[in-house]
Gaussian input, Z-matrix of N, CA and C with variables (Angstrom, degrees):
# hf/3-21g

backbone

0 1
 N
 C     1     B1
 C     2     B2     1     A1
 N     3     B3     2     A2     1     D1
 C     4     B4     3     A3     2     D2
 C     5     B5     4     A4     3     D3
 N     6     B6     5     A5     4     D4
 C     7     B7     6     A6     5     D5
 C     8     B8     7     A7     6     D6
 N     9     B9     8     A8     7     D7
 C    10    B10     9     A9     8     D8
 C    11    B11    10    A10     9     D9
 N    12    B12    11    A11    10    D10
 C    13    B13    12    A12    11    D11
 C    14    B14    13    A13    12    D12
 N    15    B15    14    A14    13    D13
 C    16    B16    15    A15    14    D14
 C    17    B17    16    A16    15    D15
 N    18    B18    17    A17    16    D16
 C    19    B19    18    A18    17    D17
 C    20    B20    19    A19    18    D18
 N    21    B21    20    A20    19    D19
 C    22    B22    21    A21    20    D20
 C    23    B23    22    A22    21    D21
 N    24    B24    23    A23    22    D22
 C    25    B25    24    A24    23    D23
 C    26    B26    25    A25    24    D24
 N    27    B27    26    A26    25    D25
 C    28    B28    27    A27    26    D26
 C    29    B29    28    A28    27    D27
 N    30    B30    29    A29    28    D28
 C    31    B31    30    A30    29    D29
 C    32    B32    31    A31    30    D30
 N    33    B33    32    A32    31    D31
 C    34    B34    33    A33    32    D32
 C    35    B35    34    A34    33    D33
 N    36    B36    35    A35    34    D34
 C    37    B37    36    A36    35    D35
 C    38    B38    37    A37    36    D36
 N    39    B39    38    A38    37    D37
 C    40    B40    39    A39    38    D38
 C    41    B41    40    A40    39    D39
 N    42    B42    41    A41    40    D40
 C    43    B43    42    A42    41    D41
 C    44    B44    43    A43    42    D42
 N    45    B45    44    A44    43    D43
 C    46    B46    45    A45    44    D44
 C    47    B47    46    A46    45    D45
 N    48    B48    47    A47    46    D46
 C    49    B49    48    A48    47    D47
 C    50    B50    49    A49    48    D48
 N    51    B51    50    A50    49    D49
 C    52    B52    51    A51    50    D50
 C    53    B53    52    A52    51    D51
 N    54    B54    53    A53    52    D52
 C    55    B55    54    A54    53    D53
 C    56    B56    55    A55    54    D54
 N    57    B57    56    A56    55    D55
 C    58    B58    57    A57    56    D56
 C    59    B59    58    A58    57    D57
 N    60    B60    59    A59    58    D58
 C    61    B61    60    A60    59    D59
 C    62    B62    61    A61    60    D60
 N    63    B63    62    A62    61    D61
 C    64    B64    63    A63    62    D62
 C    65    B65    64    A64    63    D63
 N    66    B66    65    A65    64    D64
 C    67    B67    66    A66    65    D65
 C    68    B68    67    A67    66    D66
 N    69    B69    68    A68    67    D67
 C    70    B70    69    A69    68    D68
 C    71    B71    70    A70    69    D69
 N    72    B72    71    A71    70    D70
 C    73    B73    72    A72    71    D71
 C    74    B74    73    A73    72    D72
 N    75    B75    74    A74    73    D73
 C    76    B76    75    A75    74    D74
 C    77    B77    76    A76    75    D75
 N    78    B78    77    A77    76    D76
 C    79    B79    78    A78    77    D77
 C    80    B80    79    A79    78    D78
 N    81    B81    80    A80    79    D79
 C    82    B82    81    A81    80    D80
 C    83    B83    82    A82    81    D81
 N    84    B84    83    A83    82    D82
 C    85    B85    84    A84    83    D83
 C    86    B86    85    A85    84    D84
 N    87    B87    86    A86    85    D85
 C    88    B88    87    A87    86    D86
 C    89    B89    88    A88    87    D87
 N    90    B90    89    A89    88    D88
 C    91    B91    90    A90    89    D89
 C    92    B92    91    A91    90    D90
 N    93    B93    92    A92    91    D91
 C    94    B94    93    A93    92    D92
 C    95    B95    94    A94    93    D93
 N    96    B96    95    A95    94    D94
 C    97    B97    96    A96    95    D95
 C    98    B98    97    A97    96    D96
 N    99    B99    98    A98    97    D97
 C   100   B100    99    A99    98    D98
 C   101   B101   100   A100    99    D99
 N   102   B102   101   A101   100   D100
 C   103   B103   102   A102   101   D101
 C   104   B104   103   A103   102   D102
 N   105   B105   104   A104   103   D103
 C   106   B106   105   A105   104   D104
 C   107   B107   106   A106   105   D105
 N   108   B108   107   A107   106   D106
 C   109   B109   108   A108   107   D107
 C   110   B110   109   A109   108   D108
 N   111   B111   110   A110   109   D109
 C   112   B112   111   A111   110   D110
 C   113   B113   112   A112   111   D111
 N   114   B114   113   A113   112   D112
 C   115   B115   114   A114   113   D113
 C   116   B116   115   A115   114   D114
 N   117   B117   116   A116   115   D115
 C   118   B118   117   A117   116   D116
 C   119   B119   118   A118   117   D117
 N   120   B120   119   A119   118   D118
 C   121   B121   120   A120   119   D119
 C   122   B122   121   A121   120   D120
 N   123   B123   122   A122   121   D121
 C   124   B124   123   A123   122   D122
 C   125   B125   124   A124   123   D123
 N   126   B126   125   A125   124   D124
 C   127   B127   126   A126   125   D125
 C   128   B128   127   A127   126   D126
 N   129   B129   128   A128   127   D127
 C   130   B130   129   A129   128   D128
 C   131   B131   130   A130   129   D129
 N   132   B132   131   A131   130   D130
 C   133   B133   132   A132   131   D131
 C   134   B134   133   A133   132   D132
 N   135   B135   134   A134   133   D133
 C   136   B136   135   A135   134   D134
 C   137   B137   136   A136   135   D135
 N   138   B138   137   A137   136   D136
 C   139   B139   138   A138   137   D137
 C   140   B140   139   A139   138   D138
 N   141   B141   140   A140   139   D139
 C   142   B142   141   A141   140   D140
 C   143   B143   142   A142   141   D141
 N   144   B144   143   A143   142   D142
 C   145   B145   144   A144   143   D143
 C   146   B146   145   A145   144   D144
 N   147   B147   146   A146   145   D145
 C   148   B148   147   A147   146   D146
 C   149   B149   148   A148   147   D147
 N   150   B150   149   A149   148   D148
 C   151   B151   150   A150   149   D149
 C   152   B152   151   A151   150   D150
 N   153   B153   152   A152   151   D151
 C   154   B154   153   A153   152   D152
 C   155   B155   154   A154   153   D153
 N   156   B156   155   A155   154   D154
 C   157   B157   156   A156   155   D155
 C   158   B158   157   A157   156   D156
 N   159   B159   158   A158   157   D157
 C   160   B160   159   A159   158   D158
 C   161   B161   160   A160   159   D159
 N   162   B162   161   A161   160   D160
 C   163   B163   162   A162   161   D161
 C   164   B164   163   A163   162   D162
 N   165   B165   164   A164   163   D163
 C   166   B166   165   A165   164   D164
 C   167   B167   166   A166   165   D165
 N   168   B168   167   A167   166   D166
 C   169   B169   168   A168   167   D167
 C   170   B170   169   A169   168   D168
 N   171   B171   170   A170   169   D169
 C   172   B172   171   A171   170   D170
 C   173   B173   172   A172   171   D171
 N   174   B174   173   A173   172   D172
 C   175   B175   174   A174   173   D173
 C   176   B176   175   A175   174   D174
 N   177   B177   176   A176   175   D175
 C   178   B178   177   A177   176   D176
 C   179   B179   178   A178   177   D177
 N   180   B180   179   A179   178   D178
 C   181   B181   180   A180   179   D179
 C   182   B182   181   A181   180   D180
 N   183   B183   182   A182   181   D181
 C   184   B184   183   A183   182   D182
 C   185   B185   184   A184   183   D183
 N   186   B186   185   A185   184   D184
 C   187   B187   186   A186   185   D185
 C   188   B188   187   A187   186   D186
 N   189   B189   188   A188   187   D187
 C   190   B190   189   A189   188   D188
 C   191   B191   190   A190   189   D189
 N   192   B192   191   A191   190   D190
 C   193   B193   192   A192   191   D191
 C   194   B194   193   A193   192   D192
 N   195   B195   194   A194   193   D193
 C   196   B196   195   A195   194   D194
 C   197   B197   196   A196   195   D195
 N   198   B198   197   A197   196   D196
 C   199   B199   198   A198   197   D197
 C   200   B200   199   A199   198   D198
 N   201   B201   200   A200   199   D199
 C   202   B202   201   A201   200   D200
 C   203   B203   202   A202   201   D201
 N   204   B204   203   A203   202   D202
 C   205   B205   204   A204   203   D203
 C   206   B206   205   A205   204   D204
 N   207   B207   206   A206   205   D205
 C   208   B208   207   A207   206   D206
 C   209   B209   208   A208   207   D207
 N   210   B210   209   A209   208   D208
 C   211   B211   210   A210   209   D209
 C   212   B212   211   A211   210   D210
 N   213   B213   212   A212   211   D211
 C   214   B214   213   A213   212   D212
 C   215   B215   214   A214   213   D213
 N   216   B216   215   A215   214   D214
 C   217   B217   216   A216   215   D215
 C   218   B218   217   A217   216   D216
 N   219   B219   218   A218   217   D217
 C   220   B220   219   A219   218   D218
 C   221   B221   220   A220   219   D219
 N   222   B222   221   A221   220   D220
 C   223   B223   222   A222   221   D221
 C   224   B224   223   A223   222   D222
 N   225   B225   224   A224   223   D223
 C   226   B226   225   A225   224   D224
 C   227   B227   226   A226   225   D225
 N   228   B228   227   A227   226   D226
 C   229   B229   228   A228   227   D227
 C   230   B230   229   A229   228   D228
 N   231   B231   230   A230   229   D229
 C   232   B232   231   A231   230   D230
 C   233   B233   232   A232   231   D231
 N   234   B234   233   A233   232   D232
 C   235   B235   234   A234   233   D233
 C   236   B236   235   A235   234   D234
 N   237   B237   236   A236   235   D235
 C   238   B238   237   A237   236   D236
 C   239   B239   238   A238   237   D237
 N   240   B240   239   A239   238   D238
 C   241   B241   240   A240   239   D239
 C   242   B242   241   A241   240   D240
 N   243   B243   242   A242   241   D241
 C   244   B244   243   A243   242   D242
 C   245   B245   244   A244   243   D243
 N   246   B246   245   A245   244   D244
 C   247   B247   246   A246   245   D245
 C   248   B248   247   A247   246   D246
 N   249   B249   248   A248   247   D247
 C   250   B250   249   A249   248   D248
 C   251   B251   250   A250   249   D249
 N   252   B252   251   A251   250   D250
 C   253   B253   252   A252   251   D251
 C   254   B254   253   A253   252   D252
 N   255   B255   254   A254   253   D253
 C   256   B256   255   A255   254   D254
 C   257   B257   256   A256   255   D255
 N   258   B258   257   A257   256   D256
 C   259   B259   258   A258   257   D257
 C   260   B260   259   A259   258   D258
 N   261   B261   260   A260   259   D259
 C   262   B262   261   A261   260   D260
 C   263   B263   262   A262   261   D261
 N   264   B264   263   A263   262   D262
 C   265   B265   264   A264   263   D263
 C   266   B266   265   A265   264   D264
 N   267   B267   266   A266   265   D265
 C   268   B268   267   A267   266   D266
 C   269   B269   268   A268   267   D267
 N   270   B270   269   A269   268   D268
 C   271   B271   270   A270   269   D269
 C   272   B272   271   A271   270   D270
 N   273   B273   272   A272   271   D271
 C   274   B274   273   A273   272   D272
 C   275   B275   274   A274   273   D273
 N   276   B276   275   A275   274   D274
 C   277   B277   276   A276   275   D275
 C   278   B278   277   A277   276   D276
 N   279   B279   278   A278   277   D277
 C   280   B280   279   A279   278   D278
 C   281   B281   280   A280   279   D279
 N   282   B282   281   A281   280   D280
 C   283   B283   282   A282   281   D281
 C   284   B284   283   A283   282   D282
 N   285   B285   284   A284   283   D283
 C   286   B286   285   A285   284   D284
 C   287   B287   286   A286   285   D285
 N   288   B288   287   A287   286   D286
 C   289   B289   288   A288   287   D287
 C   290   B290   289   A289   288   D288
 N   291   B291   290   A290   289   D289
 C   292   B292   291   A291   290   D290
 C   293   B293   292   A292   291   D291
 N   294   B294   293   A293   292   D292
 C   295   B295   294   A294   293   D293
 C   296   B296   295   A295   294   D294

   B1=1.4482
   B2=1.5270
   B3=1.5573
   B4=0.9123
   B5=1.8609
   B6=1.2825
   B7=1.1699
   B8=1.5306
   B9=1.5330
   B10=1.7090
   B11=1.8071
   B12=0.9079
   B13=1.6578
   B14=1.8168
   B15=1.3983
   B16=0.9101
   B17=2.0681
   B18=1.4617
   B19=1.7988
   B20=1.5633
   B21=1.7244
   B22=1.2806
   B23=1.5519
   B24=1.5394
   B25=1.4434
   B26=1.1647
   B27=1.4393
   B28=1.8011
   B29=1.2558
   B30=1.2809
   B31=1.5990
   B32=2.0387
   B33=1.2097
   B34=1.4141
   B35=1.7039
   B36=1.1432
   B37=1.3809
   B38=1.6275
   B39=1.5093
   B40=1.6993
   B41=0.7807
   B42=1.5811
   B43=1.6933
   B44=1.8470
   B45=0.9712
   B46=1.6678
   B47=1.4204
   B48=1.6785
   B49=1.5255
   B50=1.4874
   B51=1.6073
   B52=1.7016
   B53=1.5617
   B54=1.4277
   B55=2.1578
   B56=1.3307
   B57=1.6249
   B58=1.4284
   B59=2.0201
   B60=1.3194
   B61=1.1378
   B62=1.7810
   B63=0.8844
   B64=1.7998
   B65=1.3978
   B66=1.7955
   B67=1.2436
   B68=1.0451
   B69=1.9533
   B70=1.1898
   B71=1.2690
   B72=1.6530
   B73=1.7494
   B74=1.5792
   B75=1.0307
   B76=1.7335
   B77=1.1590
   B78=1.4671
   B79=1.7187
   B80=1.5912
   B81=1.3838
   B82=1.7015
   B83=1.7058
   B84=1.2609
   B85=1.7268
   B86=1.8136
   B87=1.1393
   B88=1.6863
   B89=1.4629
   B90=1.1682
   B91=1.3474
   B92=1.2332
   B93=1.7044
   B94=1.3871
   B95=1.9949
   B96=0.8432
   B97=1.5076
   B98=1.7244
   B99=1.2686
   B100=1.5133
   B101=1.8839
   B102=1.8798
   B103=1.4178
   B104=1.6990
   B105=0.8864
   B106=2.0973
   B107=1.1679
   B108=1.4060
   B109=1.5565
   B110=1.7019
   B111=1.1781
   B112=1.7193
   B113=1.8700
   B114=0.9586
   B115=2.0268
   B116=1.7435
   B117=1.7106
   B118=1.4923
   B119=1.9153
   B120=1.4081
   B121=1.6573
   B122=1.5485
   B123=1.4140
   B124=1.8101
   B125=1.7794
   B126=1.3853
   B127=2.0072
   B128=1.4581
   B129=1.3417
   B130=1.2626
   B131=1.5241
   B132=1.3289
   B133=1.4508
   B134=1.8554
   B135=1.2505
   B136=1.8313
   B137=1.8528
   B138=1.3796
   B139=1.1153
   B140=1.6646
   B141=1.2093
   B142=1.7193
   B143=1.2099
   B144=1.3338
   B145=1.2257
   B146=1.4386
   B147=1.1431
   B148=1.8617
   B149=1.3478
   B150=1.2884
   B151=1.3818
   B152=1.9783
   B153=1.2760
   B154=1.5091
   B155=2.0453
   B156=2.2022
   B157=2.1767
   B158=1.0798
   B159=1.4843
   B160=1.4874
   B161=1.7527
   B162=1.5928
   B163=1.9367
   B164=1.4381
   B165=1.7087
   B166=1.4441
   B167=1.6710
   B168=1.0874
   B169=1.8612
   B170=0.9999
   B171=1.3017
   B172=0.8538
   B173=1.6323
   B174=1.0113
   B175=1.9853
   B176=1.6135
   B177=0.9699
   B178=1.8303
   B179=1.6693
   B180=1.6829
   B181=1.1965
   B182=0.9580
   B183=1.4057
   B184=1.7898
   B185=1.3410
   B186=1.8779
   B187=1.3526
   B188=1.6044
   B189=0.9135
   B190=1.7957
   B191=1.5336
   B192=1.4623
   B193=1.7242
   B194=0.9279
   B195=1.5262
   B196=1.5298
   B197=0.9989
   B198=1.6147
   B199=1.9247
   B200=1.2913
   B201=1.7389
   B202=1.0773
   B203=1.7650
   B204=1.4301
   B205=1.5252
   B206=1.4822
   B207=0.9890
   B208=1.6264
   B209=1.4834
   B210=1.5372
   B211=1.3803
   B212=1.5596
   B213=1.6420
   B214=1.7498
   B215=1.0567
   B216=1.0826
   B217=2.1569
   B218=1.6133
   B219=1.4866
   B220=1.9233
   B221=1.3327
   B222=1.2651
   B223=1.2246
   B224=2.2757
   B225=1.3136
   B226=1.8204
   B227=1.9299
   B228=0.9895
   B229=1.6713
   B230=2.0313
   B231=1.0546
   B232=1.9087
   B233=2.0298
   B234=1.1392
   B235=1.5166
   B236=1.5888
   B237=1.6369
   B238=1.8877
   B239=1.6120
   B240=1.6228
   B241=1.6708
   B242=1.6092
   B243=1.5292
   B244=1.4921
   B245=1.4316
   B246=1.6089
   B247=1.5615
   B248=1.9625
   B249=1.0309
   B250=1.6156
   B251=1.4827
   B252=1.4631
   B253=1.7814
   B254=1.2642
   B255=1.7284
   B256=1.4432
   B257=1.0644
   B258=1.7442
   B259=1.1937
   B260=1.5499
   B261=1.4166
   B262=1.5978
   B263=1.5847
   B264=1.4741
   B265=0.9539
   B266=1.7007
   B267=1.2425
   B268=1.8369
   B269=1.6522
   B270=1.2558
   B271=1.7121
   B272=1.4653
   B273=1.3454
   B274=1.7262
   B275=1.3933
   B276=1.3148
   B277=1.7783
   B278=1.0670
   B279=1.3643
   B280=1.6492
   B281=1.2206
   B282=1.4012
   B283=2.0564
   B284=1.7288
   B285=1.4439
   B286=1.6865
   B287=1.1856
   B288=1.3953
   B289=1.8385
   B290=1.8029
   B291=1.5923
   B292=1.7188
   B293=1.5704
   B294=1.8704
   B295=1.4769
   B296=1.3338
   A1=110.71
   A2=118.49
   A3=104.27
   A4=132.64
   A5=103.59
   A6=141.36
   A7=105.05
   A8=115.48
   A9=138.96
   A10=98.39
   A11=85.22
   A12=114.37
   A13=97.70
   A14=120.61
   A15=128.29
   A16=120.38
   A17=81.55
   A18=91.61
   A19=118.84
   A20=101.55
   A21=116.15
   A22=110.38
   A23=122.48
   A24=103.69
   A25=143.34
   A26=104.88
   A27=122.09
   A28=109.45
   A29=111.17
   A30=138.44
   A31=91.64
   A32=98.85
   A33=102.32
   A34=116.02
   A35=92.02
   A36=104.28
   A37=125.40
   A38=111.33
   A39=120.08
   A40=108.52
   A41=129.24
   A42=105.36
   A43=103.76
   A44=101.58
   A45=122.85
   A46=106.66
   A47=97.99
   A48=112.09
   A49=121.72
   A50=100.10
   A51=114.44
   A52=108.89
   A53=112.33
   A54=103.93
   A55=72.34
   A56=137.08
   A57=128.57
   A58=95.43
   A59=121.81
   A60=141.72
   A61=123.16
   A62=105.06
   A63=106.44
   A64=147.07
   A65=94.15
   A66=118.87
   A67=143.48
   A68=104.85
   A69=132.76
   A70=124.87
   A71=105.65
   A72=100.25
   A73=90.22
   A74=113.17
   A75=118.57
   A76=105.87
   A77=121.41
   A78=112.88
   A79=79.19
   A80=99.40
   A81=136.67
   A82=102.11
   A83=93.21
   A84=107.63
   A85=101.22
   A86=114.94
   A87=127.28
   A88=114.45
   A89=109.97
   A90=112.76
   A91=141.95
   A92=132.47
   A93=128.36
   A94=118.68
   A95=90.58
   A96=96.82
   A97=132.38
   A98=115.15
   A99=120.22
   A100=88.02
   A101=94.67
   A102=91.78
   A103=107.63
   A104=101.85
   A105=112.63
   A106=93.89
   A107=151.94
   A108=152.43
   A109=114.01
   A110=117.69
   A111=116.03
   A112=105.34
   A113=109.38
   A114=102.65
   A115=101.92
   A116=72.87
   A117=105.75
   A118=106.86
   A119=96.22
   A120=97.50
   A121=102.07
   A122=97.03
   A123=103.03
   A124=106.62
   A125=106.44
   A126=112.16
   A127=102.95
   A128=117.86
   A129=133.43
   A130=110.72
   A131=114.33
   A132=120.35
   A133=99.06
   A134=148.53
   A135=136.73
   A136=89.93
   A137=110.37
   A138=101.37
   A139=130.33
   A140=103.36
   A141=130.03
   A142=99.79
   A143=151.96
   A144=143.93
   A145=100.68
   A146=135.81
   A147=129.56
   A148=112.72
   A149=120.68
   A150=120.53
   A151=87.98
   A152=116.17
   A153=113.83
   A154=90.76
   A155=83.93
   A156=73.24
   A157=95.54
   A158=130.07
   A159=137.43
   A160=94.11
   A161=92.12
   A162=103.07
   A163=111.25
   A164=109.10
   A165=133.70
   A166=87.00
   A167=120.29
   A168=105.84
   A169=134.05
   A170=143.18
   A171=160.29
   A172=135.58
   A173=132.35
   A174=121.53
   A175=114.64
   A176=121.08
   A177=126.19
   A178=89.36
   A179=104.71
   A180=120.11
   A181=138.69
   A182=128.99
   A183=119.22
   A184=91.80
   A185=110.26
   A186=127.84
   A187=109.37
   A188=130.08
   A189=135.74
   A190=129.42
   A191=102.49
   A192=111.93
   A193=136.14
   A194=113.13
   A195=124.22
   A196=105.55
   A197=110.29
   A198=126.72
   A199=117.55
   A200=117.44
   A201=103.11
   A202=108.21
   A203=104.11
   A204=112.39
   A205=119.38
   A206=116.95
   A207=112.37
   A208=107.22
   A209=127.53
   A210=140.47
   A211=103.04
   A212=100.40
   A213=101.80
   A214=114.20
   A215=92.98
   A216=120.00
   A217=100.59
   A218=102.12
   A219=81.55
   A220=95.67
   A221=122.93
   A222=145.57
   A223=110.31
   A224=92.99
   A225=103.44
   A226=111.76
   A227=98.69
   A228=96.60
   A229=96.36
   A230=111.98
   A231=123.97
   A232=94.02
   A233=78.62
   A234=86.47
   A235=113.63
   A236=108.11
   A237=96.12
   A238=78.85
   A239=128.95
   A240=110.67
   A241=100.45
   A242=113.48
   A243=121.15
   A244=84.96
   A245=112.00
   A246=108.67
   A247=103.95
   A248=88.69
   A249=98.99
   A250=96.34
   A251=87.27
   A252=96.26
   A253=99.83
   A254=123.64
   A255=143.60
   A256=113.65
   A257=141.03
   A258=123.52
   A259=92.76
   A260=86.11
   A261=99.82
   A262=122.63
   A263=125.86
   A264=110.64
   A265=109.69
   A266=139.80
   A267=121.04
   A268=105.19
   A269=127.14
   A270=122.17
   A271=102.00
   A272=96.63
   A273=108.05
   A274=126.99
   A275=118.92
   A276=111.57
   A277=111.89
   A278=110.16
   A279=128.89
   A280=113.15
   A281=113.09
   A282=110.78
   A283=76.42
   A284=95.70
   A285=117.08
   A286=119.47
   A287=110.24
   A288=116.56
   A289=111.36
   A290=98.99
   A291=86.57
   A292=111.53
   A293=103.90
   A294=131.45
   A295=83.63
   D1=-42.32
   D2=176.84
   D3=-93.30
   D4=17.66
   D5=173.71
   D6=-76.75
   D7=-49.49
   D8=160.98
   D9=-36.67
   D10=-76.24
   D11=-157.02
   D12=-41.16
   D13=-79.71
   D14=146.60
   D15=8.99
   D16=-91.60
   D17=-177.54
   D18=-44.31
   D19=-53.76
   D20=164.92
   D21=-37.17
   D22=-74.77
   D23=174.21
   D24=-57.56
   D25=-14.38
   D26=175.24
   D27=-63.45
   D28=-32.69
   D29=-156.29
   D30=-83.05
   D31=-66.14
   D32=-172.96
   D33=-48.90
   D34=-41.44
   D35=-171.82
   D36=-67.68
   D37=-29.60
   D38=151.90
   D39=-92.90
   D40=17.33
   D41=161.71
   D42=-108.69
   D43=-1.58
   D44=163.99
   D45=-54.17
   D46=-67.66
   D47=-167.38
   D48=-45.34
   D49=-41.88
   D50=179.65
   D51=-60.71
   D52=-22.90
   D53=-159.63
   D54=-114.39
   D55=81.76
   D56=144.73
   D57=-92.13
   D58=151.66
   D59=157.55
   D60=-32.97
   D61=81.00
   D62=171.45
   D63=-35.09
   D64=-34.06
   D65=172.32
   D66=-21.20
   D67=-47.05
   D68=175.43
   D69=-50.67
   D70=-11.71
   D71=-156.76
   D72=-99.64
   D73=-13.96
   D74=-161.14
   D75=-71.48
   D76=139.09
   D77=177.62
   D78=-140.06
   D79=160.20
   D80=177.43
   D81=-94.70
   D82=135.20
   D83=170.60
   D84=-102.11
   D85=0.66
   D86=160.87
   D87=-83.17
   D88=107.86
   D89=166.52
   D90=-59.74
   D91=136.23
   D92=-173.14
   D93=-50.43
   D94=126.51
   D95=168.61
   D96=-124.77
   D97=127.83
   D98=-175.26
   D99=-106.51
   D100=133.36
   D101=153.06
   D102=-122.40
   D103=162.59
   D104=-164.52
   D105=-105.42
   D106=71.25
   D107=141.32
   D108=-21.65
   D109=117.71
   D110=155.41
   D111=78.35
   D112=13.68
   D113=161.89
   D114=-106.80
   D115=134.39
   D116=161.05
   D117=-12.01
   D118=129.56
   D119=157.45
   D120=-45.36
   D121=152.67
   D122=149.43
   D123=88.04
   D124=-22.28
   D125=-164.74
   D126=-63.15
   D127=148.13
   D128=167.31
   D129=-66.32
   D130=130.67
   D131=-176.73
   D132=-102.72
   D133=124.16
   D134=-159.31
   D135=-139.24
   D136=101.24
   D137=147.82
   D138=-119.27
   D139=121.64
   D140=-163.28
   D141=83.77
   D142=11.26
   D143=-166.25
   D144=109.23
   D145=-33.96
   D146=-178.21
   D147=-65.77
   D148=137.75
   D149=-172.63
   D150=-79.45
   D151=156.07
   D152=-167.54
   D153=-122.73
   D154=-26.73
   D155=-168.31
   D156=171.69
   D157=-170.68
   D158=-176.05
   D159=-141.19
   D160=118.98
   D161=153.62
   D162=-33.07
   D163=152.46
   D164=-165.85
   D165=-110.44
   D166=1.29
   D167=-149.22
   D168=61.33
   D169=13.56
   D170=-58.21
   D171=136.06
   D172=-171.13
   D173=154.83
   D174=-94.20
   D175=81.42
   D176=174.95
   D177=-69.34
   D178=132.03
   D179=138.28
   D180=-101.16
   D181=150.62
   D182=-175.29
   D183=-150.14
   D184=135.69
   D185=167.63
   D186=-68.57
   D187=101.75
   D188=150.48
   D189=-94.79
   D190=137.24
   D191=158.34
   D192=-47.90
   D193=107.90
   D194=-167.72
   D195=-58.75
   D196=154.09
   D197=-168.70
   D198=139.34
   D199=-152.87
   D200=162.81
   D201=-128.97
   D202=151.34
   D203=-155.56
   D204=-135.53
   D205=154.05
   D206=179.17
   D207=-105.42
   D208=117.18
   D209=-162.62
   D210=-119.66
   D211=115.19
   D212=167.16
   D213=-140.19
   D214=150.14
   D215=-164.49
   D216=-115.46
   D217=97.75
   D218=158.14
   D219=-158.39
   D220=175.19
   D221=-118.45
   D222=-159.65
   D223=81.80
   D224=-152.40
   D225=60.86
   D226=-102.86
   D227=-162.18
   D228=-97.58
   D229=-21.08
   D230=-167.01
   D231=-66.83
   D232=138.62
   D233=162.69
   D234=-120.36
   D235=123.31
   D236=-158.04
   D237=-103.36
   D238=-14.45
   D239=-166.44
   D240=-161.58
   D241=121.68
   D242=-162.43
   D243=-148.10
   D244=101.73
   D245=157.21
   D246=-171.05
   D247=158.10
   D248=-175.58
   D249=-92.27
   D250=134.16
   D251=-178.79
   D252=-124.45
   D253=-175.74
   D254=179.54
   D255=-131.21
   D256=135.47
   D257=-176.35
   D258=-164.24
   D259=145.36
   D260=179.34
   D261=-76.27
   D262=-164.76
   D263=157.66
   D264=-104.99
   D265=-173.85
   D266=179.33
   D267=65.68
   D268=-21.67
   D269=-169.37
   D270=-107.57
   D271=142.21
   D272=162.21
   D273=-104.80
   D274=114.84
   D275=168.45
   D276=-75.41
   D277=163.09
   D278=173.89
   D279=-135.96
   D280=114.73
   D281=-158.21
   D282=-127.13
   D283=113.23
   D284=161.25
   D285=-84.64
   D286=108.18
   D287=-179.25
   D288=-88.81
   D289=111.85
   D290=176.77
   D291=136.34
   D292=-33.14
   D293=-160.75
   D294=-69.28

């Protein structure tokens, strides 16, 4: 019986292996996008250190390289947004300045 027991779970367990998630393989020919909600007209948009653009006041979008990245928002010497983010390619962030 417990010879049963055994196989049965051996059994379950490569049939696990086969239904892993596919998803992973899929990539987007759409590029990553951050939009900057609610900063000051005029703010420096810095990704990795590269200036990418200046806020509308508005929702500024900017096309970026999917991965993970260090994103800053500030506005003369103020820093309104300092954090490393992750982003796909096909996905849009939304970084709320102010919230």
């Amino acid at each position: 019986m417990t010879k049963f027991f055994v196989a049965l779970a051996a059994s379950l367990l490569l049939a696990a292996c086969g239904s892993m998630p596919k998803h992973a393989n899929v990539r987007s020919d759409e590029p990553a996008i951050v939009q900057v909600i609610g900063a000051p007209e005029g703010s420096s948009v810095l990704w990795d250190g590269a200036i990418l653009g200046q806020t509308s006041g508005k929702t500024t979008r900017f096309e970026v390289g999917a991965g993970s990245h260090k994103l800053v928002v500030r506005t003369g010497t103020q820093i309104l947004f300092d954090r490393d983010i992750f982003i796909q390619d096909g996905t849009t962030r939304n970084i709320q300045i102010g919230q």
